[in-house]
N, C-alpha and C positions, 0 to 999 in steps of 0.2 A: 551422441558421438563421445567415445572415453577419450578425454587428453592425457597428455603425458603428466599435466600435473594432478589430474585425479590418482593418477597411476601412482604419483608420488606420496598422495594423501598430504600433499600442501591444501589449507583453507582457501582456495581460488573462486573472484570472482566470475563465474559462468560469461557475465555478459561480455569480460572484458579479453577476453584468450581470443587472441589472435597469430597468426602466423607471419615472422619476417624474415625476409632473408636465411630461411633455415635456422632459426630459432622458433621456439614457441614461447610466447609471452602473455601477460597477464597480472593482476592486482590480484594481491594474498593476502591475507591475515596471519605476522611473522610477532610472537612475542607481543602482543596486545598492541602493534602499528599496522598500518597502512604499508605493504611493500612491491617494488614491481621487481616481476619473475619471469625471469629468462633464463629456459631448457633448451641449451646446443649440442653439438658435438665442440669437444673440447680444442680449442685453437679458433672456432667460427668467429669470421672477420667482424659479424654482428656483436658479437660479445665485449668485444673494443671500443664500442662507440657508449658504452654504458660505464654508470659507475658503483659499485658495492661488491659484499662479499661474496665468492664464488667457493665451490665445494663441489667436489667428483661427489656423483651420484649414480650407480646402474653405467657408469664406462661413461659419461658426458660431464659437462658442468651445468650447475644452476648457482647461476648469482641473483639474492638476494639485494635490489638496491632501494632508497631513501626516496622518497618523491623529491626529488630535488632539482634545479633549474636545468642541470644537464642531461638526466634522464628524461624531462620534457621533453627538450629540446632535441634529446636524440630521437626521440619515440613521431615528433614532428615531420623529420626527416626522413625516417624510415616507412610512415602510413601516409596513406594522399588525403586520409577524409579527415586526418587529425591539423592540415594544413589549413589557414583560414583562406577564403577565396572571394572574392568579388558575387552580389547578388544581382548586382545590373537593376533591370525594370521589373523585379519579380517581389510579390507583398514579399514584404521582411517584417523582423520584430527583433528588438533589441531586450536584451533580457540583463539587465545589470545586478552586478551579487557586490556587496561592500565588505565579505564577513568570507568571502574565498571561497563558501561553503554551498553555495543553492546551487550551481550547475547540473548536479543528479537529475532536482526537483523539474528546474526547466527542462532538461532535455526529456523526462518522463510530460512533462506537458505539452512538450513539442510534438513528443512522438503520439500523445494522444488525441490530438488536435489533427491529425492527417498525415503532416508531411507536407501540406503545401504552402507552406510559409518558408521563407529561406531566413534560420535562425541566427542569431550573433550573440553568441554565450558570452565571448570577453568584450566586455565592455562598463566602461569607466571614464569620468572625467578627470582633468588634471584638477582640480578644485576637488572631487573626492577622493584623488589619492591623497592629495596631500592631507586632507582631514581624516584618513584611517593611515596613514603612515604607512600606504602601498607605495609599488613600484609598477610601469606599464609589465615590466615583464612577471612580478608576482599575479599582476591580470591575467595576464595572458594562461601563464604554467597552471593557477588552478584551474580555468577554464580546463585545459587541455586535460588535467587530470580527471573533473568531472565526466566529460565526453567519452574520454577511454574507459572509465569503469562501468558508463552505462551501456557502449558499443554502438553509440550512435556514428553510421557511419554517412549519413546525406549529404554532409558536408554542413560548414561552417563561416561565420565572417567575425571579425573582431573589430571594435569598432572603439576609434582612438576618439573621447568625445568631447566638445568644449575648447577644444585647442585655441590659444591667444597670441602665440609663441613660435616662431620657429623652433625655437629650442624644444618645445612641448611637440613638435613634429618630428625631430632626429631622435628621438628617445621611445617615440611609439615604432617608431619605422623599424629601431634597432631591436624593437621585442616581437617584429611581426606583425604588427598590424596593418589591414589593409582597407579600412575604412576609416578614413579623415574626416571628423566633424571640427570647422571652423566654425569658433565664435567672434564676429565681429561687435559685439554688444556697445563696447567702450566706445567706439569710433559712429555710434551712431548720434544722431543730435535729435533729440527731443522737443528741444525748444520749435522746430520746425513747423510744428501740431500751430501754435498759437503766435506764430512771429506774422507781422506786417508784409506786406509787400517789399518798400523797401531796404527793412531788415533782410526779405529773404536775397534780394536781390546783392546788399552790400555781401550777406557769409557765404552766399554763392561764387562772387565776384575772387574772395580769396582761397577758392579751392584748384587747384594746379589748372594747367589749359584745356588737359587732356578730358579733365571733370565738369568742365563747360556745360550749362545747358545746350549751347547750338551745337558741343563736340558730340554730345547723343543720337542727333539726327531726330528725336522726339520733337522738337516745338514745335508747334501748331499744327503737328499730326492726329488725326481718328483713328484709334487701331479695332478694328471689327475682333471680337473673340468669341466667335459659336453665337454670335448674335444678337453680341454688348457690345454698345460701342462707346470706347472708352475714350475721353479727350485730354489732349497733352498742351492747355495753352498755358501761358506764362507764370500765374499762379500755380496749376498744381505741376508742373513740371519744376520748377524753383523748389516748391515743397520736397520733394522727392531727392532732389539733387542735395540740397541744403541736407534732409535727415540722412540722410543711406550715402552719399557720396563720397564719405571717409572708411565706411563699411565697405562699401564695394571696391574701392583700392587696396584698404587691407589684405582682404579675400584672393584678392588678383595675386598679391606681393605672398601671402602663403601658401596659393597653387601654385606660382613657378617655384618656388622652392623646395614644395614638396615633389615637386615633376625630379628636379636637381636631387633630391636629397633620395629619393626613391630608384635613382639608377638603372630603370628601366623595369622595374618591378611593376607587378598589378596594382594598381589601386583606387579606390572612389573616391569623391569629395561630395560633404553633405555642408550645404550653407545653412547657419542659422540666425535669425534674426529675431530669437522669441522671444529673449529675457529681454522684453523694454515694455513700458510703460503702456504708450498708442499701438494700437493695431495697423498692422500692414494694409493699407488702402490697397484695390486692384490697382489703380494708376500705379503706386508705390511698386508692388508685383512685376506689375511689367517693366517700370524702371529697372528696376534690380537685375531680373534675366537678361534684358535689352543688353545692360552695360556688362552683365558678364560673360556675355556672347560674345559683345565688341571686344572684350579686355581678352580674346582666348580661353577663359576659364572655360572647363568642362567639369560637371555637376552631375551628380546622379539623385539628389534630391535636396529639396527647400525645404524649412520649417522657418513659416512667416509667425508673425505674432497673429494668431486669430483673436475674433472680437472671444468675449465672454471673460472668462476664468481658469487656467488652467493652474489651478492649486495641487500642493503636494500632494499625495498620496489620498484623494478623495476626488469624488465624481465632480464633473465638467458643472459649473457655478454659471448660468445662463438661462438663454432661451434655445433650446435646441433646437428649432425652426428657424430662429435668425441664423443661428450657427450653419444648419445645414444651406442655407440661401445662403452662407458667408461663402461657406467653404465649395461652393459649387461654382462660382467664378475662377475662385483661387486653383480648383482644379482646371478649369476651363485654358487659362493661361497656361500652368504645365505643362497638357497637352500642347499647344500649340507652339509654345518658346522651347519647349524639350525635343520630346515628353521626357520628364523626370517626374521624379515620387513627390509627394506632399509629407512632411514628417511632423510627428506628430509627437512635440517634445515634452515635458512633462505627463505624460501620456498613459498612465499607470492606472487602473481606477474609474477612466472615464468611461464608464460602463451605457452611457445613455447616449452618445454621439460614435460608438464606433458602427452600429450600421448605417448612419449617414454619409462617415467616413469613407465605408467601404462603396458604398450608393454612386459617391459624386466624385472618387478617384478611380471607379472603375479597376481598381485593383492597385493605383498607381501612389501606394501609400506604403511609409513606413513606421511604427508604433515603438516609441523608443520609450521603456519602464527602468527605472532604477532603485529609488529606496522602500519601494512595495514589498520587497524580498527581506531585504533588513523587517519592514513588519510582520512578515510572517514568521523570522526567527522569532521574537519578542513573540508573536502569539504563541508559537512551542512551547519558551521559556516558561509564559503566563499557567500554562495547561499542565507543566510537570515542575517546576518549582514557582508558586507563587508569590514566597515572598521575595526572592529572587528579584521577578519582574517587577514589584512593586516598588522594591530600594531603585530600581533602574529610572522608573516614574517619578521617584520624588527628588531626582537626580535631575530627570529633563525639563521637569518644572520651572528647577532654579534656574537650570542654563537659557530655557527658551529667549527670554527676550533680546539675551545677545545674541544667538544665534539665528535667530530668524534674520538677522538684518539684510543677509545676502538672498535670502527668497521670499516670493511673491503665497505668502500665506495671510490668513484671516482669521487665525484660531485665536481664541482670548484667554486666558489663564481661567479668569474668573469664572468663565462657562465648564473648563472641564474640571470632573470630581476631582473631588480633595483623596488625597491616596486613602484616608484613612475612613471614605465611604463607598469604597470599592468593594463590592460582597461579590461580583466576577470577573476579575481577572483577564481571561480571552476577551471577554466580552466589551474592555476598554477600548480596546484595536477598533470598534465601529463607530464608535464617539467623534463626532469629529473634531473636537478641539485636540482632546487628549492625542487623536490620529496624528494629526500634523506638530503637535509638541512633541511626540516619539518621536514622528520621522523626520523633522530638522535638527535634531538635536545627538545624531547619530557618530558624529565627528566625536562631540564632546566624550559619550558616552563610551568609544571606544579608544579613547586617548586618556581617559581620564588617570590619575596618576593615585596609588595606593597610598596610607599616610607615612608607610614603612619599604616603601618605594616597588616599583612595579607596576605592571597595569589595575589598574583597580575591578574594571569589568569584563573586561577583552578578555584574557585567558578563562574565565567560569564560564564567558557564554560559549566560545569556541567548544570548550569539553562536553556541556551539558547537549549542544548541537550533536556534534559526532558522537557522542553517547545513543542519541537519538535521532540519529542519522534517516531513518524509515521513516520516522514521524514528522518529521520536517519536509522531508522530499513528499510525502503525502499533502500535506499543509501547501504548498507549491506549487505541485501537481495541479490538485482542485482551485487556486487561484489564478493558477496562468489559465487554466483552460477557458476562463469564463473570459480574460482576456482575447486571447487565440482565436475561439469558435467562431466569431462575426467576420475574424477576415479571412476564413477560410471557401468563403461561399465564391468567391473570387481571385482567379489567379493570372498574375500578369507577368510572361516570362518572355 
């Protein structure tokens, strides 16, 4: 079918020309940028909601505008598939970009993966904005810009992640986002794993009345789940109360306020309790739903701490038949205290447990990936300039050891090559040391400050990306899909 911008002999992307309101719109190549193009008759009310330069052409206007937060934002407004939407009970997969730049890549591995997976292009934590010096709404707008130029239209969710903050809740709401992940991490107690009786009894004793062990209605209950039966007597119900009982009021105290602050808008809530040390016991499980049931919270998925390892950006560090016998309870309970999804947070990589995954949630899972994508820029980078990638390596070296402090890695210095016995390039990204000194050290490397002031890396790898914009989205491509492909054998809508 000829458009009106073929007509024109504007550079227009194919995928992305759509029809609105009596305009025709579309992503151009204007002067060696990125531009969106919109073909009306001249005076069209659509033409108002946009902003750039306009010029008569053939009796109409065509404005020429900036990818910039308002052209999202109107482009949001005016398409329903460009709106993010609630997934419910249906597999999902979170697909995290830190660099603004992989949305292409994802949405070509989304789409080649089936369609049945409900995808969530914007998504970010408050902890990795701050460390690439994003905003929830620069999340949000390149997402939306990625989407529109591939013309994925299935639809979308944006997923606000990590949140600790109300504050970190009114800032995601106000760029759109409709999936809330609450981290209660801080508020959980550790000590619980290894405290006494009476220890647990006394830090129980000063948790509000409401956080009671007898206010649960658990003590000295059997709760039957598909055919475990699980016991709640004073010890491990204390245990429970003690670790998660400041966690679970947190959580309580930023759904109602996300309920408040959301104004009647759609929205999820994803609890997480990964980032800690101990693994979430079944008992612990059921606590946790139990009391979020009582408190009113309503959930559309948990991500408990599972036994094993889930380190950055490399496969699942365990036994994967414990894992699978782990995670078959932990879905057991879902179902029954839900059903909500099982999430699956650090989740990137884990290539040996996502058909158990899909096995034992029966579809009722969701795969949340984030600095995988940052590794496959660097592997681009590796492939077409390497010494590029190599100053970025001898970079994350020095910074690892500060930087790891905030995740649960194992990489060692000593173990990965020395830059200077590197004779392949790509071929570092499968190392695992090097793997996880790349990908925690991602903040640094893109904040890092020039000696003559400026960004030091951040602007070369941005250009060198969109230079090679194909090769990247290719790179993407083939790594989501090996992701994708195991949860697509199963779908829960």
């Amino acid at each position: 079918m000829t458009t009106a911008f073929q007509a024109l002999e504007l550079k227009t992307d194919p995928r992305s020309v759509v029809s609105i309101s009596e305009a025709e719109c579309g992503l151009c190549e204007a002067e060696g940028k990125k531009r969106l193009a919109l073909y009306a008759e001249t005076g069209s009310p659509a033409l108002g909601e946009f902003e750039g330069a306009a010029s008569e052409v053939h009796g109409k206007t065509l404005l020429l505008g900036p990818l910039s937060p308002r052209n999202a934002g109107a482009l949001r407004a005016q398409i329903p598939w460009l709106q993010p939407r609630r997934w419910g009970m249906r597999t999902s997969a979170g697909l995290g970009d830190r660099l603004g730049l992989a949305t292409p890549g994802h949405v070509r591995a989304m789409r080649a993966a089936g369609g049945s997976i409900g995808p969530i292009f914007a998504q970010q934590s408050m902890r990795e904005m701050v460390r690439t010096g994003r905003t929830p709404q620069q999340v949000m707008d390149d997402a939306t810009w990625g989407i529109f130029q591939e013309g994925w239209r299935e639809g979308v969710g944006a997923d606000a992640d990590h949140l600790k903050s109300p504050a970190d809740i009114d800032a995601c709401i106000a760029a759109g986002f409709t999936f809330f992940t609450v981290d209660p991490g801080e508020f959980v107690d550790g000590s619980a794993e290894t405290a006494d009786l009476s220890t647990l009894r006394e830090q129980a004793g000063k948790l509000p009345p409401d956080a009671q062990p007898r206010a649960t209605g658990l003590l000295g209950r059997s709760i039957d789940v598909e055919g475990r039966t699980l016991h709640f007597d004073e010890p491990a119900l204390l245990k429970a109360v003690v670790k998660y009982g400041r966690a679970v009021a947190h959580v309580a105290a930023m759904s109602r306020h996300l309920a408040r602050a959301a104004a009647g808008r759609l929205c999820e809530l994803e609890v997480s309790v990964d980032e800690t040390e101990q693994p979430t016991s079944a008992v612990e499980h059921v606590y946790i739903a139990n009391e979020l049931r009582r408190l009113g919270v309503e959930w559309v998925s948990l991500a408990p701490r599972f036994i094993g390892r889930f380190e950055k950006g490399v496969d699942y560090i365990g036994d994967v038949a414990a894992f699978e016998a782990d995670l078959a309870v932990h879905a057991a309970i879902a179902r029954q205290f839900g059903p909500y999804k099982l999430s699956l947070h650090s989740g990137s990589d884990k290539f040996s447990i996502y058909p158990a995954a899909m096995r034992q949630t029966r579809g009722l899972v969701h795969l949340k990936t984030a600095g995988t994508s940052y590794l496959e820029a660097l592997r681009t980078v590796a492939a077409i300039q390497p010494d590029f990638f190599l100053e970025i390596y001898v970079f994350a070296r020095e910074r690892y050891e500060t930087d790891r402090v905030s995740y649960h890695v194992s990489a060692q210095l000593e173990r990965a090559p020395l830059p200077a016995a590197v004779t392949d390039p790509p071929g570092l990204l499968n190392q695992f040391d090097a793997r996880e000194i790349l990908h925690v050290t991602f903040g640094s490397v893109l904040t890092a400050q020039a000696p003559g002031g400026g960004l030091k890396y951040y602007g070369r790898l941005r250009e060198l990306l969109q230079s090679h914009a194909d090769r990247y989205a290719g790179n993407l491509e083939a790594h989501f899909l090996r992701h994708l492909k195991p949860f697509t054998s199963i779908g829960v809508r």
